[in-house]
C-alpha positions in Angstrom: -16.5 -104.0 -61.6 -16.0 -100.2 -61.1 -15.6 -99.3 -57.5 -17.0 -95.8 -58.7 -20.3 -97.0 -59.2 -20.9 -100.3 -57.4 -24.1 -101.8 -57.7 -25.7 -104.0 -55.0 -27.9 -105.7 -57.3 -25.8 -106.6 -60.1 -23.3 -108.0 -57.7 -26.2 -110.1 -56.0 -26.7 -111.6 -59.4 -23.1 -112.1 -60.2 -22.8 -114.1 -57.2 -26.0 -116.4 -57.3 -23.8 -116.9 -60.8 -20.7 -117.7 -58.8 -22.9 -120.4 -56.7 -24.4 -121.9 -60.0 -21.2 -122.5 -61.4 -19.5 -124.0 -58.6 -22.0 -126.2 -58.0 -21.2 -127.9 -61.6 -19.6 -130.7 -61.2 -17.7 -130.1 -64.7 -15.9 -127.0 -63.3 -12.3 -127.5 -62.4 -10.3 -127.2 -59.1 -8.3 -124.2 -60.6 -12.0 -122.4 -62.1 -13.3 -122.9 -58.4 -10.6 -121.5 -56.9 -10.9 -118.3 -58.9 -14.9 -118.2 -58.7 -14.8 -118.9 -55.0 -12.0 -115.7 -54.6 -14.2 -113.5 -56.3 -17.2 -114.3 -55.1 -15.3 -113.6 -51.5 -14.9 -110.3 -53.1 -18.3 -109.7 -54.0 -19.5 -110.2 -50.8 -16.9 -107.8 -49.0 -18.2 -105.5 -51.4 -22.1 -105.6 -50.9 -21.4 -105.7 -47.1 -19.6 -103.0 -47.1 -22.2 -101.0 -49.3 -24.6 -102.6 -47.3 -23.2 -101.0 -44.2 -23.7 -97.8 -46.0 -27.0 -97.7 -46.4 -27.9 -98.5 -43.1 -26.0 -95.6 -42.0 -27.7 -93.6 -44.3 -31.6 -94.8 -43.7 -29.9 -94.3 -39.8 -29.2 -90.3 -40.2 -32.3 -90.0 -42.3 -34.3 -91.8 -39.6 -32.7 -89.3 -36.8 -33.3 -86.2 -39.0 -36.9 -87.4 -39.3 -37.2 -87.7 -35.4 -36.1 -84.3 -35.1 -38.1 -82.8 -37.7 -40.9 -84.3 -36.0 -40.9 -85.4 -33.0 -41.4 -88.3 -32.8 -39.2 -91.4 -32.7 -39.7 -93.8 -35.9 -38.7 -97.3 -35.4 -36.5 -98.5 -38.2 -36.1 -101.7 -36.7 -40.2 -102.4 -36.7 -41.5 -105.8 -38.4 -44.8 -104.9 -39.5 
C-alpha cells in the first residue's frame, strides 16, 4: 500500500478481509501471524489518517467560526 496516497476506505476493506480470514479455521498459525501483523498495520495507518482529518474538519470548523461568528458544534449528535 502506497503511503503517498493512502486510502481510508480501501484499508477498511482490507481489514474486514484480514478478520474474515483469520476467523477460518483452515488458515495456519504462520498465515495468522502474518495477517494479524498487517492488519496491526492497517490500523496504525487509518488511525493516524484518521487523526488527520479531525484536525482538518477542526481548522475548518475554527475558520468557519471566525468567518462567521458564530461557534459550530462539531461534536453535535443531531
Amino acid at each position: 500500500m502506497s503511503e503517498t496516497k493512502f486510502k481510508l476506505e480501501k484499508a477498511l476493506e482490507e481489514l474486514d478481509e484480514i478478520v474474515k480470514k483469520l476467523e477460518d479455521k483452515n488458515v495456519t498459525l504462520d498465515e495468522s501471524v502474518k495477517l494479524f501483523q498487517k492488519g496491526v498495520e492497517l490500523s496504525r495507518k487509518c488511525s493516524e489518517n484518521l487523526t488527520q482529518i479531525k484536525g482538518s474538519v477542526i481548522k475548518l470548523k475554527d475558520e468557519l467560526d471566525s468567518l462567521s461568528g458564530e461557534k459550530f458544534d462539531v461534536d453535535k449528535d443531531e
